[in-house]
Chimera marker file (.cmm) of the C-alpha trace (Angstrom):
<marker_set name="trace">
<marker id="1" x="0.000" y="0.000" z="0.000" r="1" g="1" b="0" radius="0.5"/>
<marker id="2" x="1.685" y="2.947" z="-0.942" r="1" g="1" b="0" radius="0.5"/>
<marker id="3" x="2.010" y="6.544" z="1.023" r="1" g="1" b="0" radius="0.5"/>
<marker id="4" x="-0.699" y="8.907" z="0.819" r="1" g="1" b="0" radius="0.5"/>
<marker id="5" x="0.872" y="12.757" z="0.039" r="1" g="1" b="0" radius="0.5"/>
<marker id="6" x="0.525" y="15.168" z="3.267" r="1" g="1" b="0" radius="0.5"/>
<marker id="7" x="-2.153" y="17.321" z="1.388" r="1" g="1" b="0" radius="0.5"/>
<marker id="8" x="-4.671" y="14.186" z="0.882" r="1" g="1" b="0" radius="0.5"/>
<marker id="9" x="-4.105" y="13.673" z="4.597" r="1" g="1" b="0" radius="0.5"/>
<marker id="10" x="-4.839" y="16.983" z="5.552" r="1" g="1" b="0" radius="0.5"/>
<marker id="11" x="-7.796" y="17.274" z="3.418" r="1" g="1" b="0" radius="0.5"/>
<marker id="12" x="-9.061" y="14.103" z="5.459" r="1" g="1" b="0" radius="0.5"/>
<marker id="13" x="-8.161" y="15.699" z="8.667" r="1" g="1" b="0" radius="0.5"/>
<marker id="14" x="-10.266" y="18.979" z="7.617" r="1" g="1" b="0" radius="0.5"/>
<marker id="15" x="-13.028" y="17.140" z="6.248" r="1" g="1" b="0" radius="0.5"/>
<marker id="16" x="-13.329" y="15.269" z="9.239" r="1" g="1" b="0" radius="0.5"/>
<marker id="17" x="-13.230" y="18.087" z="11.695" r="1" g="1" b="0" radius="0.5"/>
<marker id="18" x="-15.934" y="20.344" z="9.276" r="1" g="1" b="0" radius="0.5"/>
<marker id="19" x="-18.120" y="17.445" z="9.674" r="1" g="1" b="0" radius="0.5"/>
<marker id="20" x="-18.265" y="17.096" z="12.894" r="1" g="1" b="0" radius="0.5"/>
<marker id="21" x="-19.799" y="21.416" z="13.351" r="1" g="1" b="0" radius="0.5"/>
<marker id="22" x="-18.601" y="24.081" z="14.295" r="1" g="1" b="0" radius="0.5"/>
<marker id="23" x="-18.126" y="23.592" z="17.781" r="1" g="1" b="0" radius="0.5"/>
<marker id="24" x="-17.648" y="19.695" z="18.021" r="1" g="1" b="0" radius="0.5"/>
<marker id="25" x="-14.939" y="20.291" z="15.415" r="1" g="1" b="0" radius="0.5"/>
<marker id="26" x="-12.726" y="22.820" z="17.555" r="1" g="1" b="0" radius="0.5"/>
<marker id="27" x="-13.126" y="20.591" z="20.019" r="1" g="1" b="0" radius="0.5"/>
<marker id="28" x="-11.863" y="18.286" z="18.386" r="1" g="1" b="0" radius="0.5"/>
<marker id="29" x="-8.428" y="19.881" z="17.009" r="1" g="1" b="0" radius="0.5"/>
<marker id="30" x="-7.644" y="20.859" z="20.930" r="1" g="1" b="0" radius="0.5"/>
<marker id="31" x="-8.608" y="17.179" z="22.009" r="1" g="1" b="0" radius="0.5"/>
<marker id="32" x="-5.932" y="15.551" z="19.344" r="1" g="1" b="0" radius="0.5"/>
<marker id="33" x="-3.914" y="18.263" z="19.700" r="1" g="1" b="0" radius="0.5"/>
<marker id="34" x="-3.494" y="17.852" z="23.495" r="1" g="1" b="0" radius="0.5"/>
<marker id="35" x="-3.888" y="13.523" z="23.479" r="1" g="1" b="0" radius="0.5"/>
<marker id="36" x="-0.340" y="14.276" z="21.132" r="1" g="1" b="0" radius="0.5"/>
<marker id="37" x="1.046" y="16.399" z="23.565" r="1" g="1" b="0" radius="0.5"/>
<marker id="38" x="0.594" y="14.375" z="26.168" r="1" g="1" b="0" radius="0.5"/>
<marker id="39" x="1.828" y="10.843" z="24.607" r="1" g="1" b="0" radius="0.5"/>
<marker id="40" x="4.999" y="12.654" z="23.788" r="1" g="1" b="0" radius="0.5"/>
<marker id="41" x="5.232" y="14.213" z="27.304" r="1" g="1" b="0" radius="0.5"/>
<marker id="42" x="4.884" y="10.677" z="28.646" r="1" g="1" b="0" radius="0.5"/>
<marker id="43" x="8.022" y="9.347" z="26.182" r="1" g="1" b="0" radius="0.5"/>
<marker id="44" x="10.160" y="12.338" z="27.971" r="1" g="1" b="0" radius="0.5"/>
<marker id="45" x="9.203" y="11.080" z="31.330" r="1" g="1" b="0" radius="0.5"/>
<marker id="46" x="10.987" y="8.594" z="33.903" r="1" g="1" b="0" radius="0.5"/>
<marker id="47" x="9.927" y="5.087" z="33.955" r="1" g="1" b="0" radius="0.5"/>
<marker id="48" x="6.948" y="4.543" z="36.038" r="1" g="1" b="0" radius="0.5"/>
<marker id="49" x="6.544" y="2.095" z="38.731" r="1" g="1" b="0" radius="0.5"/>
<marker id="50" x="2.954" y="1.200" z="38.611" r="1" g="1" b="0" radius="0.5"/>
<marker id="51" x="0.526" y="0.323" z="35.428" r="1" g="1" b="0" radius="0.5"/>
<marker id="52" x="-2.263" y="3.580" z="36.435" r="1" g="1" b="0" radius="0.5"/>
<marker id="53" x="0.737" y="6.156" z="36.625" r="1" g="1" b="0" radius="0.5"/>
<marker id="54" x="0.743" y="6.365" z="32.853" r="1" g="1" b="0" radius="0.5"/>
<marker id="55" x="-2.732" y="7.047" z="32.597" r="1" g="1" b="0" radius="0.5"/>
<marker id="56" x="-2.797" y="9.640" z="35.158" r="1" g="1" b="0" radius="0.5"/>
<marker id="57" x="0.276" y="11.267" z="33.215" r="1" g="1" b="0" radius="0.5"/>
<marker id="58" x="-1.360" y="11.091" z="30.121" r="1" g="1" b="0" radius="0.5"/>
<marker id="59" x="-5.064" y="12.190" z="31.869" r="1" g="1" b="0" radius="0.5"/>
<marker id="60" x="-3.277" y="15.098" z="33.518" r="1" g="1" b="0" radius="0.5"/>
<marker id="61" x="-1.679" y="16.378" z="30.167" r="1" g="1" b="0" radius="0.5"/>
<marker id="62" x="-5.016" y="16.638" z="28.215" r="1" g="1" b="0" radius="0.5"/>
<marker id="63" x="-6.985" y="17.950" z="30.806" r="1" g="1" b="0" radius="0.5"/>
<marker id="64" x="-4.062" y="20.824" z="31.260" r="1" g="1" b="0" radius="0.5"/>
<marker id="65" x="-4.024" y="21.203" z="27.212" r="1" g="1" b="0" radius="0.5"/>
<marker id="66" x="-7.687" y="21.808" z="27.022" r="1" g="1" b="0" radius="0.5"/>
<marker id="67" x="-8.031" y="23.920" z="29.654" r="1" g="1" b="0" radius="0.5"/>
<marker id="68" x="-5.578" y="26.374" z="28.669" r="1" g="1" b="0" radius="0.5"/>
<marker id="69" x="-5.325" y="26.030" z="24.240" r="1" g="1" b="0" radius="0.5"/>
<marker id="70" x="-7.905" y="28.310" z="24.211" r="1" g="1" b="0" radius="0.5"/>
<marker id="71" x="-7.140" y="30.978" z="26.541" r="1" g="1" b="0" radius="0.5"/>
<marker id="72" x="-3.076" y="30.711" z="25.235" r="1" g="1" b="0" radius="0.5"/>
<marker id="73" x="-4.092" y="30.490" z="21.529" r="1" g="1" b="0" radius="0.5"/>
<marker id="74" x="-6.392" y="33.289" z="21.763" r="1" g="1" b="0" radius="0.5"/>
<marker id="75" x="-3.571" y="35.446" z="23.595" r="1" g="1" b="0" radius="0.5"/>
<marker id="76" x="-0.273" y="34.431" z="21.158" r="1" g="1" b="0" radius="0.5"/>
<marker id="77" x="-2.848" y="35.669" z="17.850" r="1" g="1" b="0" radius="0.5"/>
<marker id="78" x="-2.976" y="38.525" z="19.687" r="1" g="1" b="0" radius="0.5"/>
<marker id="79" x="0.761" y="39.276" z="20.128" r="1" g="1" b="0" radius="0.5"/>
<marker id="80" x="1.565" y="37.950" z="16.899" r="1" g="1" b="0" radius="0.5"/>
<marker id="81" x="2.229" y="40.594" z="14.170" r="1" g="1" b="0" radius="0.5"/>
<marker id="82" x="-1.338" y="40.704" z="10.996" r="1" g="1" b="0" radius="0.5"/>
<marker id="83" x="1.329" y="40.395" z="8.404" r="1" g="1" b="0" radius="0.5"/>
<marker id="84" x="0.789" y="36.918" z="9.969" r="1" g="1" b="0" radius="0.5"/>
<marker id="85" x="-2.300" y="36.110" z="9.099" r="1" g="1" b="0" radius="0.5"/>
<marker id="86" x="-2.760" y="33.668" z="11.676" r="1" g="1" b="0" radius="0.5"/>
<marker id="87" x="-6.156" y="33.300" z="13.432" r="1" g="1" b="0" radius="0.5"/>
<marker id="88" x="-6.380" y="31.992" z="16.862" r="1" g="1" b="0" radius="0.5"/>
<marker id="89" x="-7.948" y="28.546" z="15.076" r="1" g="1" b="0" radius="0.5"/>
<marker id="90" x="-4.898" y="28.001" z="13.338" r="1" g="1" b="0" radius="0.5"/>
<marker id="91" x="-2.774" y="27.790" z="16.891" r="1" g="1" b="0" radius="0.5"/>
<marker id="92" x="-5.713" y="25.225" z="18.982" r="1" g="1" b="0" radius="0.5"/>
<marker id="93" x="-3.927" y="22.148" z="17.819" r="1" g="1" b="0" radius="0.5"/>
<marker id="94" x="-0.462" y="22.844" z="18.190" r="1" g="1" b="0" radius="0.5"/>
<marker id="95" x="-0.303" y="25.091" z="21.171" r="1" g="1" b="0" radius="0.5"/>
<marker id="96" x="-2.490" y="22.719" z="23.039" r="1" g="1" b="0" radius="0.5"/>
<marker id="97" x="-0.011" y="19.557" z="21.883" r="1" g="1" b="0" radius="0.5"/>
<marker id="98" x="3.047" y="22.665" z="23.450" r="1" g="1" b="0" radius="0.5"/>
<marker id="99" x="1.036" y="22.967" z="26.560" r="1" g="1" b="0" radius="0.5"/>
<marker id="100" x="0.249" y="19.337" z="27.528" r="1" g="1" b="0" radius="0.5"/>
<marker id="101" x="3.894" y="18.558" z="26.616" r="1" g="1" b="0" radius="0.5"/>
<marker id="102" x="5.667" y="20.763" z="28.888" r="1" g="1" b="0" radius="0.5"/>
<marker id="103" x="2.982" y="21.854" z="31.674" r="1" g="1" b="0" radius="0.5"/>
<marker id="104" x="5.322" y="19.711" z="33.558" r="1" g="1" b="0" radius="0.5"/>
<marker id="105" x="7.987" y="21.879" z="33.385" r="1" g="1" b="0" radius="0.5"/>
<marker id="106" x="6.513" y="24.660" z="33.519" r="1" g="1" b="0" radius="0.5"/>
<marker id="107" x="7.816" y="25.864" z="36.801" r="1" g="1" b="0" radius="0.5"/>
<marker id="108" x="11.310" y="25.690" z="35.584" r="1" g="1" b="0" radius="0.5"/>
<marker id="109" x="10.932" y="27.433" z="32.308" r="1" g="1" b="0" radius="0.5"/>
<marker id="110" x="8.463" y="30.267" z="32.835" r="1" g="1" b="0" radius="0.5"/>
<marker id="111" x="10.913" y="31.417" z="35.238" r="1" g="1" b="0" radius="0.5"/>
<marker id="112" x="14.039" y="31.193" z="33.216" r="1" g="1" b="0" radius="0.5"/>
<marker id="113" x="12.111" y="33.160" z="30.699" r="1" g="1" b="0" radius="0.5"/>
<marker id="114" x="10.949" y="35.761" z="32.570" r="1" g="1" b="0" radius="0.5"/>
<marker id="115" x="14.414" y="36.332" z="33.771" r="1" g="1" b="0" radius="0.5"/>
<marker id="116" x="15.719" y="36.257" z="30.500" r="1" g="1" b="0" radius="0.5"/>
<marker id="117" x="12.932" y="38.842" z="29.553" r="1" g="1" b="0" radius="0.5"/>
<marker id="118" x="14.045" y="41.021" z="32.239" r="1" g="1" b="0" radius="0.5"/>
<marker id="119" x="17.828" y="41.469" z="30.827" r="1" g="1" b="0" radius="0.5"/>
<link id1="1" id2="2" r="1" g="1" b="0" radius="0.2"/>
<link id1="2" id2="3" r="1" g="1" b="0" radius="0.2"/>
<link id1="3" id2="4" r="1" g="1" b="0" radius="0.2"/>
<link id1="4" id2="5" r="1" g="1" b="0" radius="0.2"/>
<link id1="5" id2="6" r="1" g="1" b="0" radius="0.2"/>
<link id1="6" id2="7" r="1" g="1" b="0" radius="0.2"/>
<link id1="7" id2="8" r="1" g="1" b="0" radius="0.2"/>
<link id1="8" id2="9" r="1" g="1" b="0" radius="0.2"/>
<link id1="9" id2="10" r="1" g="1" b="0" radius="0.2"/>
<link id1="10" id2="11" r="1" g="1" b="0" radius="0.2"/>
<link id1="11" id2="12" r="1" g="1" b="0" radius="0.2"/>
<link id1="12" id2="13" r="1" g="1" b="0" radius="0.2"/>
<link id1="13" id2="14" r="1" g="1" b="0" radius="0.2"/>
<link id1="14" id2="15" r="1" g="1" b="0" radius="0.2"/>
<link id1="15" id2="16" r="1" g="1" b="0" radius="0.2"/>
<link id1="16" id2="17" r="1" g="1" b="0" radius="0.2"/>
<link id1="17" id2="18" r="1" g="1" b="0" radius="0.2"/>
<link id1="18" id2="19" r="1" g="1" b="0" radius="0.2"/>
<link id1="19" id2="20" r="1" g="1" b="0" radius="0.2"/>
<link id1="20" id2="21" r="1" g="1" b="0" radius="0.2"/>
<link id1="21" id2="22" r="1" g="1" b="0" radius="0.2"/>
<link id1="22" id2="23" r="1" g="1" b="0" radius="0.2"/>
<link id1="23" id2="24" r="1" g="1" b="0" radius="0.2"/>
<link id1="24" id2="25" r="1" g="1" b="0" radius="0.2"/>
<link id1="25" id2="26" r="1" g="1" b="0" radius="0.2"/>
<link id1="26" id2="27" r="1" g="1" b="0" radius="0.2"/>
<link id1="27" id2="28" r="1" g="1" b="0" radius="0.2"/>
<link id1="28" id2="29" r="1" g="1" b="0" radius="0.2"/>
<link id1="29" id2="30" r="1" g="1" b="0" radius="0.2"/>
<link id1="30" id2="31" r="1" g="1" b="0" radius="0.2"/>
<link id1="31" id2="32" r="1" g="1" b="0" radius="0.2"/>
<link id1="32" id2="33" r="1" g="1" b="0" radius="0.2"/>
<link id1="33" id2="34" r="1" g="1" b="0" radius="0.2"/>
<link id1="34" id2="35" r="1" g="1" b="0" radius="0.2"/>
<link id1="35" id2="36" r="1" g="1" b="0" radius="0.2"/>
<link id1="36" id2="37" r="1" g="1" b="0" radius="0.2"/>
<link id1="37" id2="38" r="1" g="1" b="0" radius="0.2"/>
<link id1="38" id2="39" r="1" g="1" b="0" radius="0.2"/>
<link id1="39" id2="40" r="1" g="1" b="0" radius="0.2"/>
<link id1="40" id2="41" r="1" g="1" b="0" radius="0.2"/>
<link id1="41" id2="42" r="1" g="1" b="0" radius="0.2"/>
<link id1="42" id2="43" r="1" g="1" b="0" radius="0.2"/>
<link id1="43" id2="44" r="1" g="1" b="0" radius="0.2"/>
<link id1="44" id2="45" r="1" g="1" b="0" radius="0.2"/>
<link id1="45" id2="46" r="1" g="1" b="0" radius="0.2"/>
<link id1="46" id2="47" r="1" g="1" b="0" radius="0.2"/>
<link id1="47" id2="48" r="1" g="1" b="0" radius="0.2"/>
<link id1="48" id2="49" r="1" g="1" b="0" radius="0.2"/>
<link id1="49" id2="50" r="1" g="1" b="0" radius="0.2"/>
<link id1="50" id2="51" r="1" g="1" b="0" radius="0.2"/>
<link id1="51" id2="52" r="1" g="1" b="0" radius="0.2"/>
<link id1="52" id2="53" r="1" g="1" b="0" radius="0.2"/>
<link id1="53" id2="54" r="1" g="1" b="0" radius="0.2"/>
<link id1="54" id2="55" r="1" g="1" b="0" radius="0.2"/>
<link id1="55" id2="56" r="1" g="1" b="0" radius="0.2"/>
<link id1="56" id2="57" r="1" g="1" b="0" radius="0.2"/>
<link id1="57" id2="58" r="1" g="1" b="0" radius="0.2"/>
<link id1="58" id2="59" r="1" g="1" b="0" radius="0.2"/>
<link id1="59" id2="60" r="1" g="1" b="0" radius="0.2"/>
<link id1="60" id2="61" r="1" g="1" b="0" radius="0.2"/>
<link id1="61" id2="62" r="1" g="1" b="0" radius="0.2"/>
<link id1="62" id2="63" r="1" g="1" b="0" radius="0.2"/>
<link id1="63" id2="64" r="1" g="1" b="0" radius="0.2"/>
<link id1="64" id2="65" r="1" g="1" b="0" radius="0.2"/>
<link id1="65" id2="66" r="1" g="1" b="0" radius="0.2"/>
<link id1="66" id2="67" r="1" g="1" b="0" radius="0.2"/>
<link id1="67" id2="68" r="1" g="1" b="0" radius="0.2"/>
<link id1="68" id2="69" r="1" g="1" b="0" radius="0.2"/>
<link id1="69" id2="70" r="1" g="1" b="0" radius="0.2"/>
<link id1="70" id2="71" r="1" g="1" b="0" radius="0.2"/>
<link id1="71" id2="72" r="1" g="1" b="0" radius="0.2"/>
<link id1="72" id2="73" r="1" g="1" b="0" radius="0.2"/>
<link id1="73" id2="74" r="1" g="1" b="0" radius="0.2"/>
<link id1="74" id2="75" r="1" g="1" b="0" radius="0.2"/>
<link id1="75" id2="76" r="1" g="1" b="0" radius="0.2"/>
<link id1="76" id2="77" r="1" g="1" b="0" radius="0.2"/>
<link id1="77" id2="78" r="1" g="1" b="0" radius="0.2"/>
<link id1="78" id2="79" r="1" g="1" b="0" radius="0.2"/>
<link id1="79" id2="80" r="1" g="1" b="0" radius="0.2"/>
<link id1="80" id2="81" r="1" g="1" b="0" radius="0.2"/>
<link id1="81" id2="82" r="1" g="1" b="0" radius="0.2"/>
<link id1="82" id2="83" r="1" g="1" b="0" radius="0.2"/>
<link id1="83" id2="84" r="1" g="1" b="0" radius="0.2"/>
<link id1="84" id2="85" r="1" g="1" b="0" radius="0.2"/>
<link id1="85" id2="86" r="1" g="1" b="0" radius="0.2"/>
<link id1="86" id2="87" r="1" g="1" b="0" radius="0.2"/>
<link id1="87" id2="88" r="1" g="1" b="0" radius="0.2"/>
<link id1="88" id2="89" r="1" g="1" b="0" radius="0.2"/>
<link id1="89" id2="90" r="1" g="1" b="0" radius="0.2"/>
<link id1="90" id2="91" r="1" g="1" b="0" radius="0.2"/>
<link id1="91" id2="92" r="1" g="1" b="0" radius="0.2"/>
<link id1="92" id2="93" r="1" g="1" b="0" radius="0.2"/>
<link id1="93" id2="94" r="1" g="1" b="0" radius="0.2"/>
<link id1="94" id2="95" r="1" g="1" b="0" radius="0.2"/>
<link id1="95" id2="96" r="1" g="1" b="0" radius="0.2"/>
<link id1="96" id2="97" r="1" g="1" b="0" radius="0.2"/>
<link id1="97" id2="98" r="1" g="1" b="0" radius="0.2"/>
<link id1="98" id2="99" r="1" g="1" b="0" radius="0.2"/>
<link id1="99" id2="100" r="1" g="1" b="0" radius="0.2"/>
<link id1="100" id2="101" r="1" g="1" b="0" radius="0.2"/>
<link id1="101" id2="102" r="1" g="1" b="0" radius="0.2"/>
<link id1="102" id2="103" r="1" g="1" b="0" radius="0.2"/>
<link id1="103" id2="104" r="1" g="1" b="0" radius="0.2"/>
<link id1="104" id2="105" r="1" g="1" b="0" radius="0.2"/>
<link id1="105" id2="106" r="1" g="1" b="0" radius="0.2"/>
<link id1="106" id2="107" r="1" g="1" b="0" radius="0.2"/>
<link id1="107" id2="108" r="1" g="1" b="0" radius="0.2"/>
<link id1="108" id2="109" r="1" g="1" b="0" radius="0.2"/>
<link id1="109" id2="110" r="1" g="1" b="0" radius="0.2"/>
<link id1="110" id2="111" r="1" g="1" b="0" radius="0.2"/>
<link id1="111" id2="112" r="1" g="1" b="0" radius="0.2"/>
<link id1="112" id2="113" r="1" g="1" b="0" radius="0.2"/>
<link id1="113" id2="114" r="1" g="1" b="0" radius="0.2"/>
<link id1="114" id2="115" r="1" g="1" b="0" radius="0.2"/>
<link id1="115" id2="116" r="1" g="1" b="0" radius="0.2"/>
<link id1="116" id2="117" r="1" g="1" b="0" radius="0.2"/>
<link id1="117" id2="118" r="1" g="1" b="0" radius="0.2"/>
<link id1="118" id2="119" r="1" g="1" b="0" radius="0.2"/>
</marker_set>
């Protein structure tokens, strides 16, 4: 079976969310967005001793991804330049896959930042 091209797969993946409504679909973007996010955060973590921890791991990074993809997304379109021309849609799935990767570390970095922001 040979390799579909990237566009035929992302014509799937926009056919599939437009199906779904408008509101089911956004939903939808944050939800894979942030069940990514959170599978890779789980491949950066330790090893975990018992068979629920990876669940909770992976529970606690979607939850934190769809909490905050909408706030963050809505935010970074702000701050981003119009010769852009990115909408806050275009930023659900991939800042929410950002923010259930590294909510984890977020007490490290934001304050790194913040100090480098300050210099």
């Amino acid at each position: 079976m040979a390799a579909e091209p990237t566009t035929l797969k992302t014509a799937l993946a926009v056919a599939a969310v437009s199906a779904l409504g408008p509101l089911a679909g956004e939903y939808a973007l944050i939800l894979m967005g942030s069940f990514g996010g959170a599978l890779l955060a789980l491949h950066r973590a330790e090893p975990m001793e018992k068979w629920w921890q990876p669940i909770l791991h992976v529970g606690g990074g979607v939850t934190a991804g769809l909490l905050f993809a909408g706030t963050g997304s809505a935010a970074a379109a702000h701050l981003l330049p119009d010769s852009l021309g990115i909408s806050t849609d275009m930023l659900w799935l991939p800042l929410s896959a950002g923010v259930s990767m590294f909510w984890r570390d977020a007490d490290k970095l934001v304050p790194d930042w913040l100090k480098r922001r300050a210099e």
